[in-house]
mmCIF entry with sequence, helices, sheets and N, C-alpha, C, O atoms, coordinates in Angstrom:
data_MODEL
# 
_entry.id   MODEL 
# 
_entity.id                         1 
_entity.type                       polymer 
_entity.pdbx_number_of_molecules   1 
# 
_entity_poly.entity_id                      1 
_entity_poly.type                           'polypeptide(L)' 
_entity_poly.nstd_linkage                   no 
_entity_poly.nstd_monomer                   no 
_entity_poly.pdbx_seq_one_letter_code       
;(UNK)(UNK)(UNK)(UNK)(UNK)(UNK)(UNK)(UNK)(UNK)(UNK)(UNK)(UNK)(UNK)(UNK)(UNK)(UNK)
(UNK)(UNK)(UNK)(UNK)(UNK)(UNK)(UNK)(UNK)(UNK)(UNK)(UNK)(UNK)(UNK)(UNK)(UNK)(UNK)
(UNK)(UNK)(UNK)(UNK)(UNK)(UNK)(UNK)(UNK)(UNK)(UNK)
;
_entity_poly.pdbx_seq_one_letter_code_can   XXXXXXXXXXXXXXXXXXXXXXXXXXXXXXXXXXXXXXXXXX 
_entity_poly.pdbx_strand_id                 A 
# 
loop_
_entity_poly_seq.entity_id 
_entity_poly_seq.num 
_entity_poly_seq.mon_id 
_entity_poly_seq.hetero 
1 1  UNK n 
1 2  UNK n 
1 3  UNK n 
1 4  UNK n 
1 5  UNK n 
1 6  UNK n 
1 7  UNK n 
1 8  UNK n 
1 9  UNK n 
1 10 UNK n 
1 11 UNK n 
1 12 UNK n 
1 13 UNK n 
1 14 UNK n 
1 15 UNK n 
1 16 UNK n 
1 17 UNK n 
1 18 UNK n 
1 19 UNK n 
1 20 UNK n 
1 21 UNK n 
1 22 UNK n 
1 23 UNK n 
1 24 UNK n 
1 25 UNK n 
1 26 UNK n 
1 27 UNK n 
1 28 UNK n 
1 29 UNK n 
1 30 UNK n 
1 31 UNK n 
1 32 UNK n 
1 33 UNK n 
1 34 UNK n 
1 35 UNK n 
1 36 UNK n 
1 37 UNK n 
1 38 UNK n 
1 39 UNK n 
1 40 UNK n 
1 41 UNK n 
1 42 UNK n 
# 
_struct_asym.id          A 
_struct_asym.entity_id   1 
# 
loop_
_struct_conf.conf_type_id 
_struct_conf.id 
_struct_conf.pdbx_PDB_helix_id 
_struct_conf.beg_label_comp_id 
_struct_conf.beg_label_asym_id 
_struct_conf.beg_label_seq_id 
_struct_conf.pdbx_beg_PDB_ins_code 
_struct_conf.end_label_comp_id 
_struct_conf.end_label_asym_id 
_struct_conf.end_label_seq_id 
_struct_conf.pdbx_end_PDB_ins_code 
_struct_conf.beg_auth_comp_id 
_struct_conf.beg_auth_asym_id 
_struct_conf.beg_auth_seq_id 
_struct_conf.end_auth_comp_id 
_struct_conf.end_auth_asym_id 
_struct_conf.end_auth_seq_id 
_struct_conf.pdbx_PDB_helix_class 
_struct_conf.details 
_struct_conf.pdbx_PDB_helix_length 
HELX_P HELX_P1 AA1 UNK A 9  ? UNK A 21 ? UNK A 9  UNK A 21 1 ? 13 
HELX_P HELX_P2 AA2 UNK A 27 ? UNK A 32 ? UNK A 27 UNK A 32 1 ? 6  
HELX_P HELX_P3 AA3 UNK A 34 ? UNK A 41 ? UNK A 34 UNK A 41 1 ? 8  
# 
_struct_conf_type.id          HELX_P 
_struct_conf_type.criteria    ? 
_struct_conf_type.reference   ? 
# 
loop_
_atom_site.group_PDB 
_atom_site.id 
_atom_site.type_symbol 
_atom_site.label_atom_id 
_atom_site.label_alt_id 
_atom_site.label_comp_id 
_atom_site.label_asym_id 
_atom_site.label_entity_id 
_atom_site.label_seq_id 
_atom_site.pdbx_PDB_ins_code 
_atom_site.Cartn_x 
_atom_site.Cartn_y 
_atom_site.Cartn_z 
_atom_site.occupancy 
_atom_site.B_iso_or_equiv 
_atom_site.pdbx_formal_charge 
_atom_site.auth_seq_id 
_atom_site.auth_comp_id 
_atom_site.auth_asym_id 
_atom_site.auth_atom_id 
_atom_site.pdbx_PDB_model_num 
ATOM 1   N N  . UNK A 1 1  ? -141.865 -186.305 -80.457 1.00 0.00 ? 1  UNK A N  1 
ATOM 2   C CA . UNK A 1 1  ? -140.769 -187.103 -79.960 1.00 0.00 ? 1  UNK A CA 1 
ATOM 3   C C  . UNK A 1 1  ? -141.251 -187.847 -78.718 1.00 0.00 ? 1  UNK A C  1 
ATOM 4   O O  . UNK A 1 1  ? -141.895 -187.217 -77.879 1.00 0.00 ? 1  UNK A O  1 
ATOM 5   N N  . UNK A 1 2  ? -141.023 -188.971 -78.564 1.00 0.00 ? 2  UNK A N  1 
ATOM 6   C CA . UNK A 1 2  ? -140.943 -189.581 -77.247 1.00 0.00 ? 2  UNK A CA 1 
ATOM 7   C C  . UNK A 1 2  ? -140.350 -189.921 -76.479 1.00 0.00 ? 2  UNK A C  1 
ATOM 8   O O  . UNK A 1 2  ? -139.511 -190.762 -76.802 1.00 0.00 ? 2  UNK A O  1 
ATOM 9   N N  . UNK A 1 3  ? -140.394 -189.592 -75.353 1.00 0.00 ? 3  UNK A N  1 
ATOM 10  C CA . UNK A 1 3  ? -139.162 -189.858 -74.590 1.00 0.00 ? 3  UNK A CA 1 
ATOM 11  C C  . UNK A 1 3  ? -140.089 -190.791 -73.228 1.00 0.00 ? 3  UNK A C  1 
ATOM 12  O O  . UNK A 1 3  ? -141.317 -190.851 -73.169 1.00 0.00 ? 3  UNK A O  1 
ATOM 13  N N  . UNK A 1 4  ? -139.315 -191.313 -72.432 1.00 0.00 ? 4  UNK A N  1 
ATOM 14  C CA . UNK A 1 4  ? -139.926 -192.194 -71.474 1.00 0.00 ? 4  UNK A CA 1 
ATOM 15  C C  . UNK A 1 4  ? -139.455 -191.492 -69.697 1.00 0.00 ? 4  UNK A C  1 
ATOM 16  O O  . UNK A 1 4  ? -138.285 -191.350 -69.342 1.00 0.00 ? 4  UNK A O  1 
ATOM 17  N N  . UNK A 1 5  ? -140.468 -191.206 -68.966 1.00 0.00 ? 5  UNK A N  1 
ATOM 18  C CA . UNK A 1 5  ? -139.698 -190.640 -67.772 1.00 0.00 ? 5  UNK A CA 1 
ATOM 19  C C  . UNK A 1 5  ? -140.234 -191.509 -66.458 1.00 0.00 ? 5  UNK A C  1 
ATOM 20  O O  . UNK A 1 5  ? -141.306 -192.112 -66.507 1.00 0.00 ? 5  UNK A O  1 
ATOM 21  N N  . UNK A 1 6  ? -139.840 -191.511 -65.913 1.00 0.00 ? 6  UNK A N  1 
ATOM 22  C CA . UNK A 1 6  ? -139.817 -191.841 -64.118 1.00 0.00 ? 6  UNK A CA 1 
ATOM 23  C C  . UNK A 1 6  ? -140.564 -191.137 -63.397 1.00 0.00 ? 6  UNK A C  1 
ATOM 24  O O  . UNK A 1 6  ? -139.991 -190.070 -63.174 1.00 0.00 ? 6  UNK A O  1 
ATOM 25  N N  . UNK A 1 7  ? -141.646 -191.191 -62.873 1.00 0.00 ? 7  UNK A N  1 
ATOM 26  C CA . UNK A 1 7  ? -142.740 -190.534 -62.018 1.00 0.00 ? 7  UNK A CA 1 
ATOM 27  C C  . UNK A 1 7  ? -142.732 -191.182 -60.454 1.00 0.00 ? 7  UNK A C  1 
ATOM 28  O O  . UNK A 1 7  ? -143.147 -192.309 -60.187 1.00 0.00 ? 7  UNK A O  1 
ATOM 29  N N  . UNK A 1 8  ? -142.217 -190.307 -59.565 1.00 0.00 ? 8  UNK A N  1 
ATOM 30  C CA . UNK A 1 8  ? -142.727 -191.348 -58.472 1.00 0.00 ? 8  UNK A CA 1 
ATOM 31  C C  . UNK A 1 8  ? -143.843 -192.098 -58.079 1.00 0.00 ? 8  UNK A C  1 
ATOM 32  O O  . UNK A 1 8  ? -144.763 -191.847 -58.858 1.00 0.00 ? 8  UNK A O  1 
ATOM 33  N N  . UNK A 1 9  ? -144.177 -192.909 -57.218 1.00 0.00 ? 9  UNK A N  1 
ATOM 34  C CA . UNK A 1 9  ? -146.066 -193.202 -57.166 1.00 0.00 ? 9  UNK A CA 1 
ATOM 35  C C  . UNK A 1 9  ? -146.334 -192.132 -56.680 1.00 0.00 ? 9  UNK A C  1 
ATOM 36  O O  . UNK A 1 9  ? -147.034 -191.410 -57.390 1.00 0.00 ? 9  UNK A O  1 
ATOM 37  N N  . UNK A 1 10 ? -145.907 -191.579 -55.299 1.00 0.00 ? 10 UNK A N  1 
ATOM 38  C CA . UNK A 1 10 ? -146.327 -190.432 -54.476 1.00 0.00 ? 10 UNK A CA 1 
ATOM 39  C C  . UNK A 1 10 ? -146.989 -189.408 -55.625 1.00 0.00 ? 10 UNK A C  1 
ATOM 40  O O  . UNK A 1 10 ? -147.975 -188.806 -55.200 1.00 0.00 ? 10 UNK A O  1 
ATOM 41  N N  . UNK A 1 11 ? -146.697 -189.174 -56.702 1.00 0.00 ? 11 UNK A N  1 
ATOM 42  C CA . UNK A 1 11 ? -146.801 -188.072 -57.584 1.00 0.00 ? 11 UNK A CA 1 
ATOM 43  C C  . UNK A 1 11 ? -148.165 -188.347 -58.406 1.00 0.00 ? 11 UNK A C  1 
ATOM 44  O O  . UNK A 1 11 ? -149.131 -187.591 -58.509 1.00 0.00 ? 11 UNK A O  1 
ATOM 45  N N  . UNK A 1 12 ? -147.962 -189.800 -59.037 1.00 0.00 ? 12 UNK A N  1 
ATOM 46  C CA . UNK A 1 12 ? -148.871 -190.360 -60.191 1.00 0.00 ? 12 UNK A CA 1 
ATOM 47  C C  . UNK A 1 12 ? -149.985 -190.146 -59.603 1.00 0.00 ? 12 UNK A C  1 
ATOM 48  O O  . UNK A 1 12 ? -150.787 -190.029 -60.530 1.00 0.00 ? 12 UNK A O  1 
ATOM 49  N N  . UNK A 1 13 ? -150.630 -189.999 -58.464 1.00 0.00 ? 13 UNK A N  1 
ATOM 50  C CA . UNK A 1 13 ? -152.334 -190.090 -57.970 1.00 0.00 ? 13 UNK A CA 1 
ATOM 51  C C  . UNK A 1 13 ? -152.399 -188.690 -58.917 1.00 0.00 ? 13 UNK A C  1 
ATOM 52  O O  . UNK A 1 13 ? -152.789 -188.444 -60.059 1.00 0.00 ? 13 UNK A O  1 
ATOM 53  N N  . UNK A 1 14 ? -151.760 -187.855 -57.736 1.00 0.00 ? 14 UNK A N  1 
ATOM 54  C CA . UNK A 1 14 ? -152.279 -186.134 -57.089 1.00 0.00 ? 14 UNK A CA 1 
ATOM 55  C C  . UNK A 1 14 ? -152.734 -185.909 -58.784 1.00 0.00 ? 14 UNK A C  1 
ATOM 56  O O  . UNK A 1 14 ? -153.840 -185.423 -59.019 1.00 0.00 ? 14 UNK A O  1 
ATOM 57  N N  . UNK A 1 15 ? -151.512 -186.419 -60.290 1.00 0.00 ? 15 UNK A N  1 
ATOM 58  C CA . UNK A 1 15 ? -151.335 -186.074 -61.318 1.00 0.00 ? 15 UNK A CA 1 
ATOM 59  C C  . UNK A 1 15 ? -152.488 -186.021 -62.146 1.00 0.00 ? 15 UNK A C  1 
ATOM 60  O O  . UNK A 1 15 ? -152.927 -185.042 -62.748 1.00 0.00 ? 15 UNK A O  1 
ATOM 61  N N  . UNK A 1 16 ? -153.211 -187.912 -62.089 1.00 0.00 ? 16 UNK A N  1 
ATOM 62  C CA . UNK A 1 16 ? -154.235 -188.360 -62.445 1.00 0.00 ? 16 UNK A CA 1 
ATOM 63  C C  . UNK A 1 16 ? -155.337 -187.524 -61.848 1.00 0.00 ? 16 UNK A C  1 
ATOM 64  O O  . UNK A 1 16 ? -155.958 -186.911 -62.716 1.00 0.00 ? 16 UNK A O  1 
ATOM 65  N N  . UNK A 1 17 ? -155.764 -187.320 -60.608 1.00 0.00 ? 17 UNK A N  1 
ATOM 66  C CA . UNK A 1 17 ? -156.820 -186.188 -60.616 1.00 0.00 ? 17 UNK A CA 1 
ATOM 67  C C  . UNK A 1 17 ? -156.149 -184.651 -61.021 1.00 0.00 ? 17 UNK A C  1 
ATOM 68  O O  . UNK A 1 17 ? -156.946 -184.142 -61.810 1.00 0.00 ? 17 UNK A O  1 
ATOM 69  N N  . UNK A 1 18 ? -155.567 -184.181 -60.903 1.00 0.00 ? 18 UNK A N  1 
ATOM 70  C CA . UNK A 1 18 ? -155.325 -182.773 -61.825 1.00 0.00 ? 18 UNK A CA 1 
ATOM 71  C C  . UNK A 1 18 ? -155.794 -183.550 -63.521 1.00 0.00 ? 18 UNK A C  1 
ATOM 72  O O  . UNK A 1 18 ? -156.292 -182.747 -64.309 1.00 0.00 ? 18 UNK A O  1 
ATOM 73  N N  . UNK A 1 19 ? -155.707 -184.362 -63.799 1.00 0.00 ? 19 UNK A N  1 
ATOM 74  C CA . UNK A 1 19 ? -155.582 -184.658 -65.365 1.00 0.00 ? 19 UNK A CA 1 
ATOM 75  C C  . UNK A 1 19 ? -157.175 -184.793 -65.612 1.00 0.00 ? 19 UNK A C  1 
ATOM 76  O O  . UNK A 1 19 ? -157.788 -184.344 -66.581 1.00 0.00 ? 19 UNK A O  1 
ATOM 77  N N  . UNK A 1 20 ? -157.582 -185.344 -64.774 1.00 0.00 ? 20 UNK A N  1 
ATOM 78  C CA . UNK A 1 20 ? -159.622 -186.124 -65.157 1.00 0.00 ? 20 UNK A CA 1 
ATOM 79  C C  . UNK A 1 20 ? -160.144 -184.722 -64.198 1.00 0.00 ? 20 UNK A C  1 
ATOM 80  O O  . UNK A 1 20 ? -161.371 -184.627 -64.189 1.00 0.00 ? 20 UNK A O  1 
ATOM 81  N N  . UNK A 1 21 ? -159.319 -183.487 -63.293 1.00 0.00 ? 21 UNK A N  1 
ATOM 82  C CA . UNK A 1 21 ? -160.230 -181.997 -62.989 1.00 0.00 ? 21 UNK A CA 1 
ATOM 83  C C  . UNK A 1 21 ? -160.235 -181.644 -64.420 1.00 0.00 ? 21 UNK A C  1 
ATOM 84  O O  . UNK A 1 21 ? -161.317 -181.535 -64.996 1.00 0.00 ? 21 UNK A O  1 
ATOM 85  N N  . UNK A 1 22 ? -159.302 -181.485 -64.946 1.00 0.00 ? 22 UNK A N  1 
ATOM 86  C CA . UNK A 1 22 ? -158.994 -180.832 -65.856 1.00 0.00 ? 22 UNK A CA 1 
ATOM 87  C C  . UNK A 1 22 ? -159.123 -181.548 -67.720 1.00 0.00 ? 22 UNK A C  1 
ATOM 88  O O  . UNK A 1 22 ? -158.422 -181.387 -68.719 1.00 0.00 ? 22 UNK A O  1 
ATOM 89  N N  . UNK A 1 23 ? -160.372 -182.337 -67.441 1.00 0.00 ? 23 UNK A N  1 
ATOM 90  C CA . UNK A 1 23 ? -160.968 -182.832 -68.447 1.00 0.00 ? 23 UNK A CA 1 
ATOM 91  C C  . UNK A 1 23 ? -159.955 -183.628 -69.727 1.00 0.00 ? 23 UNK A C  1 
ATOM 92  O O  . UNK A 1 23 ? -160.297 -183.726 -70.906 1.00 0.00 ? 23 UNK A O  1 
ATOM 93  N N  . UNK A 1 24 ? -158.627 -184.150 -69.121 1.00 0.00 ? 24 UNK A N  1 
ATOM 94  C CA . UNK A 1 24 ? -157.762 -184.807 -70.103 1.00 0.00 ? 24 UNK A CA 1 
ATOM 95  C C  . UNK A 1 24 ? -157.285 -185.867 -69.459 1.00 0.00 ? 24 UNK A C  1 
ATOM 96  O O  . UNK A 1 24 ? -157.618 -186.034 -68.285 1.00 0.00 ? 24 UNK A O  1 
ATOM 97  N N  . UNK A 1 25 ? -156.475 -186.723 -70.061 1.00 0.00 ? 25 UNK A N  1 
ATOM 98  C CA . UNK A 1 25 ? -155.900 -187.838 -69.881 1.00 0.00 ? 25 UNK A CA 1 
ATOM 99  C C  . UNK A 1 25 ? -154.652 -187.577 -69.310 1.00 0.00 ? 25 UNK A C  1 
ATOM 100 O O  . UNK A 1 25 ? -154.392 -186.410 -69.019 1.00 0.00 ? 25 UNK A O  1 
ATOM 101 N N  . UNK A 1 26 ? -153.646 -188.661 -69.050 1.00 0.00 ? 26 UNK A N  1 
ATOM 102 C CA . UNK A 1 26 ? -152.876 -188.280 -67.362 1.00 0.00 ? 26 UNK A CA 1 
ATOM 103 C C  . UNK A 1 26 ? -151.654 -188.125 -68.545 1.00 0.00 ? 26 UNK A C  1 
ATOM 104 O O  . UNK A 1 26 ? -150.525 -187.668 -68.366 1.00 0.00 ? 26 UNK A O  1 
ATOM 105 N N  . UNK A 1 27 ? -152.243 -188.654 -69.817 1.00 0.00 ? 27 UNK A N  1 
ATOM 106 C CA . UNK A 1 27 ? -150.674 -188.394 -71.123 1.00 0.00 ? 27 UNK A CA 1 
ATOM 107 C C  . UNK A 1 27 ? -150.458 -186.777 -71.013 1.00 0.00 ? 27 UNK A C  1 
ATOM 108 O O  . UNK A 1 27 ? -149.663 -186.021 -70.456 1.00 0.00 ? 27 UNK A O  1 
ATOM 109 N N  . UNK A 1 28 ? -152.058 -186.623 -72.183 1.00 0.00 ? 28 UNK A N  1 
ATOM 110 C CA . UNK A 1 28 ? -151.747 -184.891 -72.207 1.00 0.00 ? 28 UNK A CA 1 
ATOM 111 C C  . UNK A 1 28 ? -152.008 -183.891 -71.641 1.00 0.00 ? 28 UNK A C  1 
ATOM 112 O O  . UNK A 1 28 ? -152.068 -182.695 -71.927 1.00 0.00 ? 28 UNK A O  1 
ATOM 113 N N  . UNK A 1 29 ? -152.299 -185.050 -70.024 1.00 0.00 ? 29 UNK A N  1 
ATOM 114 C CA . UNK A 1 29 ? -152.108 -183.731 -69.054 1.00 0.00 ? 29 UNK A CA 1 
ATOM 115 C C  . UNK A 1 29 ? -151.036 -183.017 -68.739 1.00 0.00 ? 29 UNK A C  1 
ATOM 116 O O  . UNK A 1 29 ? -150.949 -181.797 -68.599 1.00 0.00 ? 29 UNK A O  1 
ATOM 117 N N  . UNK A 1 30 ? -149.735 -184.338 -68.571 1.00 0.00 ? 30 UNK A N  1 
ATOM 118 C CA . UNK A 1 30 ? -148.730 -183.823 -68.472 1.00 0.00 ? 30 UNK A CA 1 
ATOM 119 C C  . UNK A 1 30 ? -147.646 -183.151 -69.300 1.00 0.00 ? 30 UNK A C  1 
ATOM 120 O O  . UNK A 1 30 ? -146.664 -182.527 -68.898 1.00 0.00 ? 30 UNK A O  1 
ATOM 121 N N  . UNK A 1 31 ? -148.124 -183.473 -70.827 1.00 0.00 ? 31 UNK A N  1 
ATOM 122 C CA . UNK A 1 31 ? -147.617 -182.831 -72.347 1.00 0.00 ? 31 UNK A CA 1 
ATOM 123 C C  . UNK A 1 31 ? -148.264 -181.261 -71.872 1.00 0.00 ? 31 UNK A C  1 
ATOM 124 O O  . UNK A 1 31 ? -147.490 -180.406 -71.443 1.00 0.00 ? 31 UNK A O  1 
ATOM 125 N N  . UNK A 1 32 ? -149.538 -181.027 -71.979 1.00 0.00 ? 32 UNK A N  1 
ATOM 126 C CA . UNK A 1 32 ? -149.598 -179.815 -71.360 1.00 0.00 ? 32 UNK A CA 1 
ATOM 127 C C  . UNK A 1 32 ? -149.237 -178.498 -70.832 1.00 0.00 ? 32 UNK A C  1 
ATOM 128 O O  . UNK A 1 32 ? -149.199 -177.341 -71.251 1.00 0.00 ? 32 UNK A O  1 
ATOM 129 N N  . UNK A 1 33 ? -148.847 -179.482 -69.139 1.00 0.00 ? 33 UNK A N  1 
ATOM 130 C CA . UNK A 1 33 ? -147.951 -179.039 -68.320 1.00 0.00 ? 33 UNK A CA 1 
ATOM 131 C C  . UNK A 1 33 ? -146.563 -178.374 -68.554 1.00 0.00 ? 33 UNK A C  1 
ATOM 132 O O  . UNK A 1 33 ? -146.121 -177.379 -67.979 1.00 0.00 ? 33 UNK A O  1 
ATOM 133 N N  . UNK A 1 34 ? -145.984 -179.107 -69.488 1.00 0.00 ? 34 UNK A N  1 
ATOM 134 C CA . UNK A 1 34 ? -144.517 -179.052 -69.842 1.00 0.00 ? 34 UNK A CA 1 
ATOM 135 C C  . UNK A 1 34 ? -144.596 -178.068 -70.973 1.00 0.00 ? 34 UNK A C  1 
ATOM 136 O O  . UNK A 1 34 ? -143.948 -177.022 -70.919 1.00 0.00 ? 34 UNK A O  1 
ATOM 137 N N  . UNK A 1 35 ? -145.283 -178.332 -71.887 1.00 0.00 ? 35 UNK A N  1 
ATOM 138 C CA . UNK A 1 35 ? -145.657 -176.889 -72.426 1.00 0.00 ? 35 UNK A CA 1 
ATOM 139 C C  . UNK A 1 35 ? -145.725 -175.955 -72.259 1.00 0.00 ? 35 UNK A C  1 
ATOM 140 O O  . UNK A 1 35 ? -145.417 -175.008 -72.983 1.00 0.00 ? 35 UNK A O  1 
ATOM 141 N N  . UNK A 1 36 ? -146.289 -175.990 -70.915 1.00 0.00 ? 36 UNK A N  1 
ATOM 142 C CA . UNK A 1 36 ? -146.559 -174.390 -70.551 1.00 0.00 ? 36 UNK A CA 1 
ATOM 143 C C  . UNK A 1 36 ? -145.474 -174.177 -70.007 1.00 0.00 ? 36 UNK A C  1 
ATOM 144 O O  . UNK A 1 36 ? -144.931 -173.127 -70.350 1.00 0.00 ? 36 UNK A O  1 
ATOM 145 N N  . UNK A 1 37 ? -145.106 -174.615 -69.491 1.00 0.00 ? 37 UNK A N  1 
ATOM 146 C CA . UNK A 1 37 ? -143.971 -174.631 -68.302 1.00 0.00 ? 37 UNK A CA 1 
ATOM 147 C C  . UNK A 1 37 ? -142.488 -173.588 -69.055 1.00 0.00 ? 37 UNK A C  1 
ATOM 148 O O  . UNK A 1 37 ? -141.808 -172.606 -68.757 1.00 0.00 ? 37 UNK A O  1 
ATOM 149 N N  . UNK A 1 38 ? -142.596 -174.424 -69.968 1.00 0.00 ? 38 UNK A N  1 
ATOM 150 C CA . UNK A 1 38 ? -141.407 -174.498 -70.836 1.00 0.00 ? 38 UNK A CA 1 
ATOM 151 C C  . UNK A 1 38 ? -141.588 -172.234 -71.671 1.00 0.00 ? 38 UNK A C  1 
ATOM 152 O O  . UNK A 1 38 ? -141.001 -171.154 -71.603 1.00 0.00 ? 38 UNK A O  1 
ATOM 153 N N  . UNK A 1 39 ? -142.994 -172.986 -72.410 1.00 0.00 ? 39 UNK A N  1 
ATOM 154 C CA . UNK A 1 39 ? -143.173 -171.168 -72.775 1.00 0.00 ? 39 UNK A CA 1 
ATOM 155 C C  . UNK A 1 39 ? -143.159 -169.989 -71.860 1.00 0.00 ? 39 UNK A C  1 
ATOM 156 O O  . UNK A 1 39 ? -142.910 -168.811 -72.115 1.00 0.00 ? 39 UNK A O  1 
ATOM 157 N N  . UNK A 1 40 ? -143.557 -170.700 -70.478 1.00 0.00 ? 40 UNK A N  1 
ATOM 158 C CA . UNK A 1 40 ? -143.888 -169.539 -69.842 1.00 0.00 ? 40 UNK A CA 1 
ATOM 159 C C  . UNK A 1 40 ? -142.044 -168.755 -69.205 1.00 0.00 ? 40 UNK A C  1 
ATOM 160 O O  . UNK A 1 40 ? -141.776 -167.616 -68.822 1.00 0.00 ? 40 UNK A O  1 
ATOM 161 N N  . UNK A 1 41 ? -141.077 -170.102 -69.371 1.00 0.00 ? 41 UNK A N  1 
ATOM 162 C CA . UNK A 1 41 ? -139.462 -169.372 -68.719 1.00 0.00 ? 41 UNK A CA 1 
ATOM 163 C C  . UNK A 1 41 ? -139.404 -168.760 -70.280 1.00 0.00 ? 41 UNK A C  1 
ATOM 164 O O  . UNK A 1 41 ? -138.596 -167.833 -70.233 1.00 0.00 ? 41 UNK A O  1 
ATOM 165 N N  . UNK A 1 42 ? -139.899 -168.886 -71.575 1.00 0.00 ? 42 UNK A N  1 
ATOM 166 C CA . UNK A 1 42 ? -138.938 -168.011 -72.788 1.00 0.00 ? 42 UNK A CA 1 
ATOM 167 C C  . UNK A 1 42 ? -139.459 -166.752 -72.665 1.00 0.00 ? 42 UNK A C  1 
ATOM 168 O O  . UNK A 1 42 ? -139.031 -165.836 -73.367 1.00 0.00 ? 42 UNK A O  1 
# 
């Protein structure tokens, strides 16, 4: 599904290097993120 979200700038840098430390792109870095995020409250 796609959905479209709002990132502040303040946010988009710090994001992009967590995404290229962490050997992915700033998409499924943050698909990722939310993934986990999401499994880790069930």
């Amino acid at each position: 599904m796609k959905k479209l979200i709002d990132i502040p700038d303040e946010i988009v840098k710090p994001l992009k290097i967590m995404a290229v430390n962490n050997d992915r792109d700033l998409k499924n870095y943050i698909q990722d993120v939310l993934i986990s995020h999401v499994k880790k409250s069930n």
